[in-house]
N, C-alpha and C positions, 0 to 999 in steps of 0.2 A: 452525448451524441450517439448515434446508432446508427452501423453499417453491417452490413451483408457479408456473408461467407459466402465460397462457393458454390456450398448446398444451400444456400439462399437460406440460413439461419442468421437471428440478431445475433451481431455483437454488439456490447454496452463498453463505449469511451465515455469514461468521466475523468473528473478530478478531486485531489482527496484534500476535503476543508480542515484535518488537523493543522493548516498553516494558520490557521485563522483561532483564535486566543477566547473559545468560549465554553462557560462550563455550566451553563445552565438553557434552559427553553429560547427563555427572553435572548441570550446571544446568539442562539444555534436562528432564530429568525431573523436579527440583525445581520446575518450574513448574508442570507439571501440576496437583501436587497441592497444592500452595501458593493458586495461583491459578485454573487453567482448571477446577478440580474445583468449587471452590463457586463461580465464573461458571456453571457448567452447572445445580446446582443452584439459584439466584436463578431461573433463568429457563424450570425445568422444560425442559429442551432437551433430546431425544436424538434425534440428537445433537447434541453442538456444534464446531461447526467452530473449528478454528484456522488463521489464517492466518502459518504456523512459519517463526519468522527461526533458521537455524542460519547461527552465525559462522564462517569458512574450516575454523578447526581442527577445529569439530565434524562440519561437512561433508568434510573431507577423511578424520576416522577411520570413519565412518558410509559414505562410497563406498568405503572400502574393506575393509569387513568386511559383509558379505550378513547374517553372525547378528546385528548387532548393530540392522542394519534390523529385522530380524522382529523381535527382542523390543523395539523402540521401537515397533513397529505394534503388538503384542501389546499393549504397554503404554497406548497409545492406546486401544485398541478396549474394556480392561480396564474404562476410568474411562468410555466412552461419551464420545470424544472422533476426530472426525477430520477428517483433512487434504488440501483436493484443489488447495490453494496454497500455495507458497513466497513470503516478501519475499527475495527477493536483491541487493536495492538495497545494503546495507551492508556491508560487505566481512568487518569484525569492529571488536572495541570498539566498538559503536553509545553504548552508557551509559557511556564512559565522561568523565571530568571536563570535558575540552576532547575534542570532535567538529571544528565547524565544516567547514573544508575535506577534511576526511582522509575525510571518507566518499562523496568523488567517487574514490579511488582505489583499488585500479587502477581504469583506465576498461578503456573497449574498444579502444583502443588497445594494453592491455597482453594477452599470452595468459594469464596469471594469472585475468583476469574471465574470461576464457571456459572454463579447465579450473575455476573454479570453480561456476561457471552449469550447466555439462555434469552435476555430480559432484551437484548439485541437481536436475539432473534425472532422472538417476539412483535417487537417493535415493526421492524424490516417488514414480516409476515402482513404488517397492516399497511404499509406505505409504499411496497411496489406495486409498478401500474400492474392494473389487470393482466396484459398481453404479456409480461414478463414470464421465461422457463421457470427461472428460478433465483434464489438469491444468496449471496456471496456474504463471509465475513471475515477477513483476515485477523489472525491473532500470535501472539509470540510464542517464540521456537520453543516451548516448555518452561524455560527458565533458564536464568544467564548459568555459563559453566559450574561457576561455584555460590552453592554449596551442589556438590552433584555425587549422589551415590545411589548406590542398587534401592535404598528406602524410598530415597525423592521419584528416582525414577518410577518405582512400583506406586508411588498415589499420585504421581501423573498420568499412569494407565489406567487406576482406577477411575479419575476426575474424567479421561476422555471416553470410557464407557458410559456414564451417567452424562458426561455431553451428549453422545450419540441418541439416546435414548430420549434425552429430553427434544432434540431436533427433530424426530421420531413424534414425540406427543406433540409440540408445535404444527407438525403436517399434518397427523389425524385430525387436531383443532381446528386450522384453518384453508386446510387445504393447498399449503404456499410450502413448497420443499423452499428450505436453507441449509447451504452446506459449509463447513468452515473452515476456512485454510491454516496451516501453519507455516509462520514465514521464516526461515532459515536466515542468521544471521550473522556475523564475526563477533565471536565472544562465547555464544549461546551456547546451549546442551546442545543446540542442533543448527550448526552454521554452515554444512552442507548437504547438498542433497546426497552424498551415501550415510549423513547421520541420519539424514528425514527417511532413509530406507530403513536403517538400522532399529531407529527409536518408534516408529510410527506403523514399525511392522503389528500388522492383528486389528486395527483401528477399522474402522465401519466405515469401508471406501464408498458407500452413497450417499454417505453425509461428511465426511470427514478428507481430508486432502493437502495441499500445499497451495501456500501463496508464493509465486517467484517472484521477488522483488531483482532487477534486474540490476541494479546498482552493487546487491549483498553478493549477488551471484560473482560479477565483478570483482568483485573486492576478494573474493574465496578464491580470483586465477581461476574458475572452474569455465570448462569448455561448453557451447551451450547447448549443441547439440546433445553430447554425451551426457550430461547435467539431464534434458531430458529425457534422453532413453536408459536412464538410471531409474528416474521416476516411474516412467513407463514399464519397465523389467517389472519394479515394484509392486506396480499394480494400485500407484498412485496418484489418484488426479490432480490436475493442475487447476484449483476451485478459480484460482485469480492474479492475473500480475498485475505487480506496483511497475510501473513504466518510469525506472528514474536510470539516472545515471550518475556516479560516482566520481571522484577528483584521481585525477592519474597527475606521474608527476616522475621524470623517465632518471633526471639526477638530482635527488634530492640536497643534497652535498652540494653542487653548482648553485641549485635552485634556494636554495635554503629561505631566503628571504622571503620568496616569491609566494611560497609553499608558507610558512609563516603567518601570513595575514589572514591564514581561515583559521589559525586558535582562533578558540571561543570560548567563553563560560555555560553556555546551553545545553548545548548534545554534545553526546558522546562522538568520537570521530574515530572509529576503528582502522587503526594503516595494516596493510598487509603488504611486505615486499615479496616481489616474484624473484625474487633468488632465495632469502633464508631473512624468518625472522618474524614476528608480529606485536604488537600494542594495542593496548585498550583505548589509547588518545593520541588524535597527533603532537603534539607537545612532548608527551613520551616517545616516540620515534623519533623526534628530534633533537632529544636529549638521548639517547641512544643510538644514534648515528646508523639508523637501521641502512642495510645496502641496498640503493635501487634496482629497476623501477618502485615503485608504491601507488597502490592503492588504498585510495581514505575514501571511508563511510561519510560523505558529505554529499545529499543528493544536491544536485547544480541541476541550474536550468537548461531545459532539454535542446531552447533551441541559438541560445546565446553560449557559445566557448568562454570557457576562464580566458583572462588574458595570458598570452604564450610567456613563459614556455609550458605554463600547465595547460591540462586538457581536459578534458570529460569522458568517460567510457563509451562513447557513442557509438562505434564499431563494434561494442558487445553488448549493449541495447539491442542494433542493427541483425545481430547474428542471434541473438535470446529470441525475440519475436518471431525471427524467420521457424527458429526451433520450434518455441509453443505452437505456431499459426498452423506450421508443417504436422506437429505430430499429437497433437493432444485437440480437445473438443472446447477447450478452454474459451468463454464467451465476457469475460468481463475483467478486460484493462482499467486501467487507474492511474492515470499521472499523479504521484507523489512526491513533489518537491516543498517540504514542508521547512527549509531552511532559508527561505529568502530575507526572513527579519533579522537573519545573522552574517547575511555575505559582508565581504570587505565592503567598509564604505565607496562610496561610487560605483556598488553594482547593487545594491539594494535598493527595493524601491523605497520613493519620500512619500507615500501616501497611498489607502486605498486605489486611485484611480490609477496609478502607477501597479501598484500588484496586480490588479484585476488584467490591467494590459497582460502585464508577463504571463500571466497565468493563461491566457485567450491565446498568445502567439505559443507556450509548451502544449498544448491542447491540439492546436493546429498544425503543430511537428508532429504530434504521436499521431494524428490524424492519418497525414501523408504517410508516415510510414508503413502504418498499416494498409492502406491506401495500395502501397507500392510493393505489399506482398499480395495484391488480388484481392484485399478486400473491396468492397461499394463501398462511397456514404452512399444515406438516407438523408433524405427530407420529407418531413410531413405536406402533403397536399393540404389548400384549403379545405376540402371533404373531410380533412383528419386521417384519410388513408394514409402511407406511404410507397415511397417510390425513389427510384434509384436514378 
């Protein structure tokens, strides 16, 4: 979807297809029309954006075949469907049965994450519309905490020179700036924004920046105005937010049961209490009896509440947006709820046609929200112009 700022620039609302379990061409097209085809129609959108997770293999046969890009943009533009961001946070297998740690690797440490970051930019360069600024790729915070020393850190700085550079040859190639975020996370080298000041100081701030995932933000307790004028100080752009929100949970000890039924074998579920204390999973916080509040890394859906007594970050979603919308130039949201094949029974959906819903009504919440900080929607006229 695309709506209007102020200064009457696009911004790009999509949503991010890592929910969806594919790792090669053949399934990244299955999507479409499985799922992104009637999301677009629930929500009368033309277009509708995606925010396109392609897994190493898909990305590696796609950089290296030019035709197979245009008839994936053909194919896109076909259903009235497009893309002016990448998630490149997951390497590959994001759905599959046990994730947890495996999808800090490679970090940037390894040259793997960065010929495969390039081969996405690459990519992107071929398949955003014409009228698009420019284009977005989020990636991970460097690398999980450990192993982490002055070594790792120094061929992380090397890896993100020779990113910047190759983003750099991408633009003189084809004309198409892409810039790429790092997403600050609980656990990471860089889980908030004073580490993303600290670690990312000297980086090539025209190609290079931060992804604010508003859920991680959350979970960090960090404030979001200040959170952005940290960035800002920095001299850090905000390339792109993940628009999700996070499990709150005010007595875990009372709640205990309640809070319980989001273990999982999948994802990793980072808790942080706002008094003292943190975990790499929830199961370990509750086996450690951490003190409330708590927040767990488990993005929920934006526009359905967990049942009480838990809740969702939604007041710091509320006040993150106001921050970016307020103080940065930032043009490309991303609903990312990539955990609905794992919610308690009875909140997950039974099928395709059930996801597609929930996914159409979190779309249409981040919508309004933004909406209701001054942004416009768009719609395309029959002319193909747009209008507000």
């Amino acid at each position: 979807m695309r709506l209007s700022d102020r200064h009457r620039r696009t911004v790009h609302l999509s949503y991010c297809t890592n929910v969806h379990p594919a790792e090669d061409l053949a399934g990244v097209l299955d999507q479409l029309d499985t799922y992104a085809v009637p999301v677009r129609a629930q929500l009368a959108a033309d277009p509708l954006g995606l925010g396109l997770w392609l897994a190493a293999p898909a990305a590696a046969a796609l950089n290296a075949d030019p035709a197979a890009r245009r008839r994936l943009r053909a194919a896109l533009t076909d259903r009235g469907l497009e893309v002016v961001t990448l998630n490149g946070f997951p390497y590959e297998a994001f759905q599959a049965p046990v994730v947890k740690h495996a999808v800090y690797h490679p970090d940037w440490a390894d040259p793997r994450r960065l010929d495969y970051t390039l081969a996405l930019a690459r990519i992107l360069a071929d398949l955003m519309p014409d009228d698009a600024e420019r284009g977005s790729i989020s990636t991970l915070p460097l690398a999980w905490r450990e192993p982490w020393d002055r070594d790792r850190a120094d061929a992380c700085a090397r890896m993100l020179d020779r990113l910047a550079a190759g983003l750099a040859d991408v633009e003189r190639e084809t004309g198409r700036a892409v810039r790429v975020g790092f997403e600050p996370e609980p656990g990471c080298a860089v889980e908030t924004t004073a580490q993303a000041a600290q670690l990312l100081a000297g980086v090539d701030t025209d190609r290079l920046g931060v992804c604010v995932d508003l859920a991680h933000l959350a979970c960090a307790w960090e404030e979001p105005v200040a959170a952005v004028g940290r960035l800002r100080a920095a001299g850090l752009p905000v390339v792109k937010v993940q628009v999700s929100a996070a499990l709150e949970v005010t007595d875990p000890v009372r709640d205990r049961s309640a809070i319980a039924g989001y273990v999982e074998p999948r994802f990793l579920h980072q808790t942080r209490s706002g008094v003292a204390g943190a975990t790499d999973d929830l199961d370990a916080a509750l086996d450690a009896a951490l003190p409330g509040p708590w927040r767990v890394h488990y993005h929920v859906p934006l526009h359905a509440a967990p049942v009480a007594p838990l809740a969702a970050t939604m007041p710091q979603l509320r006040a993150g947006l106001a921050a970016v919308v307020d103080g940065t130039d930032c043009d490309h949201f991303d609903v990312e709820t990539y955990t609905w094949g794992v919610l308690p029974q009875g909140q997950r959906p039974s099928g395709p046609a059930q996801l597609a819903a929930g996914i159409a009504a979190e779309l249409a919440q981040a919508r309004d929200e933004l909406v209701a900080l001054g942004l416009d929607a768009r719609t395309r006229t029959a002319a193909g112009s747009e209008a507000t």
